[in-house]
N, C-alpha and C positions, 0 to 999 in steps of 0.2 A: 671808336670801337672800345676805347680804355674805360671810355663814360658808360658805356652801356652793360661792360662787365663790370663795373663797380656800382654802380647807381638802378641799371634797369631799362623801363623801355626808355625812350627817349621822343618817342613820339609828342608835338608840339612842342620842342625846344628850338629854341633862337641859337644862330651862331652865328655872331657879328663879327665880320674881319673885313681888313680892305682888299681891294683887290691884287693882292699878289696871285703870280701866276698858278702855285700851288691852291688855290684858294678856289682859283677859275677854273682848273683843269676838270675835264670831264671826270674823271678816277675820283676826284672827291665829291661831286656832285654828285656823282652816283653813290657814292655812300654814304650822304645827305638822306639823299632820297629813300635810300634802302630804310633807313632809319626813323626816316620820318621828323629831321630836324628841318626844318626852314632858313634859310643861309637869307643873312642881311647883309650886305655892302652898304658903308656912306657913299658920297658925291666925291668922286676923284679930285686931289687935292685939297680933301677938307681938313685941314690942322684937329676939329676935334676928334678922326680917327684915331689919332695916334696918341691921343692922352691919356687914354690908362695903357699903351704900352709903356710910355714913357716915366710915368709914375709908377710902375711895376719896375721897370730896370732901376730908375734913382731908390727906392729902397731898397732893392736889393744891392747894389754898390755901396749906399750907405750901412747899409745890417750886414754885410759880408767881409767887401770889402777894409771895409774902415778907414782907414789911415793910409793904407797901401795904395797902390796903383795900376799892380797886377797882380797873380798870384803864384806864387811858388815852382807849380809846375803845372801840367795838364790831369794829371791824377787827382790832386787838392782841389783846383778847380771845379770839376765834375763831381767831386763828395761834395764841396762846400754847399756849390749849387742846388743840387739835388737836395740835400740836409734841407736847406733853406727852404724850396718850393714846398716840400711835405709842408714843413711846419705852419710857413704863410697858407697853404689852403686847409691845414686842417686846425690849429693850436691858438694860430699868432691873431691876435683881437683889432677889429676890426669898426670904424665908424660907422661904416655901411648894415651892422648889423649889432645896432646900438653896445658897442664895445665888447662882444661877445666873441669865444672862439668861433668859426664856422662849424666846428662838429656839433658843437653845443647849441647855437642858434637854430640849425637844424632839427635836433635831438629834439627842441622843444615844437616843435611844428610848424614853427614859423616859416619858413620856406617850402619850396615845391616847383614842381617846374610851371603848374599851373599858375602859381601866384607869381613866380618870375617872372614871365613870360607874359 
C-alpha cells in the first residue's frame, strides 16, 4: 500500500518473497491481488532466496553498526535503522544501477516497473 501511495498504480509488479506465513496468508494475497502485483515464491529451501536478504542485513550491520555489536538502546536503534533504509533506497549508490543513487537512476528513465518486471 506504501508503494502504491508513493510510486502509483502498481499493476504488473513482481513481489518476490519466500514463503513465510505472512506472505501466504490470505490478507495479503488479497492485497496483491487488489493491486494487481503478482506474488513470486522460490522452491522451499532454496538458499538463493535468502541472498539479497542477507546482503541487505550484512550491509546494514556493517554501514550502521560498525565496530559495535548492539546498539545503545531501542530508540537509537530504530533512528538508526530507519535513517539508514531511506538513505539505501533512495541516496546510497548502487552496482545494480551502474553506481548511481536509486532517485537519480530513476530520475533519468531508466527504470519502470515495466522494465523491471
Amino acid at each position: 500500500m506504501m508503494a502504491k501511495g508513493q510510486r502509483g498504480d502498481q499493476k504488473g509488479a513482481i513481489f518476490h518473497s519466500d514463503h513465510a506465513s505472512v506472505y501466504t496468508s490470505r490478507a495479503f494475497q488479497g492485497t496483491c491481488t487488489q493491486l494487481g502485483i503478482k506474488q513470486s515464491m522460490g522452491s522451499i529451501g532454496t538458499s538463493a532466496d535468502n541472498a539479497l536478504a542477507e546482503s541487505f542485513n550484512a550491509a546494514l550491520k556493517r554501514e550502521v553498526l560498525q565496530d559495535s555489536k548492539t546498539f545503545a538502546n531501542q530508540l537509537m536503534c530504530r533512528r538508526d535503522v530507519f535513517c539508514w533504509c531511506a538513505r539505501y533506497n533512495t541516496v546510497r549508490r548502487h552496482s545494480w544501477c551502474k553506481y548511481l543513487a536509486p532517485v537519480v537512476f530513476e530520475e533519468r528513465g531508466s527504470a519502470s516497473l515495466r522494465t523491471a518486471s
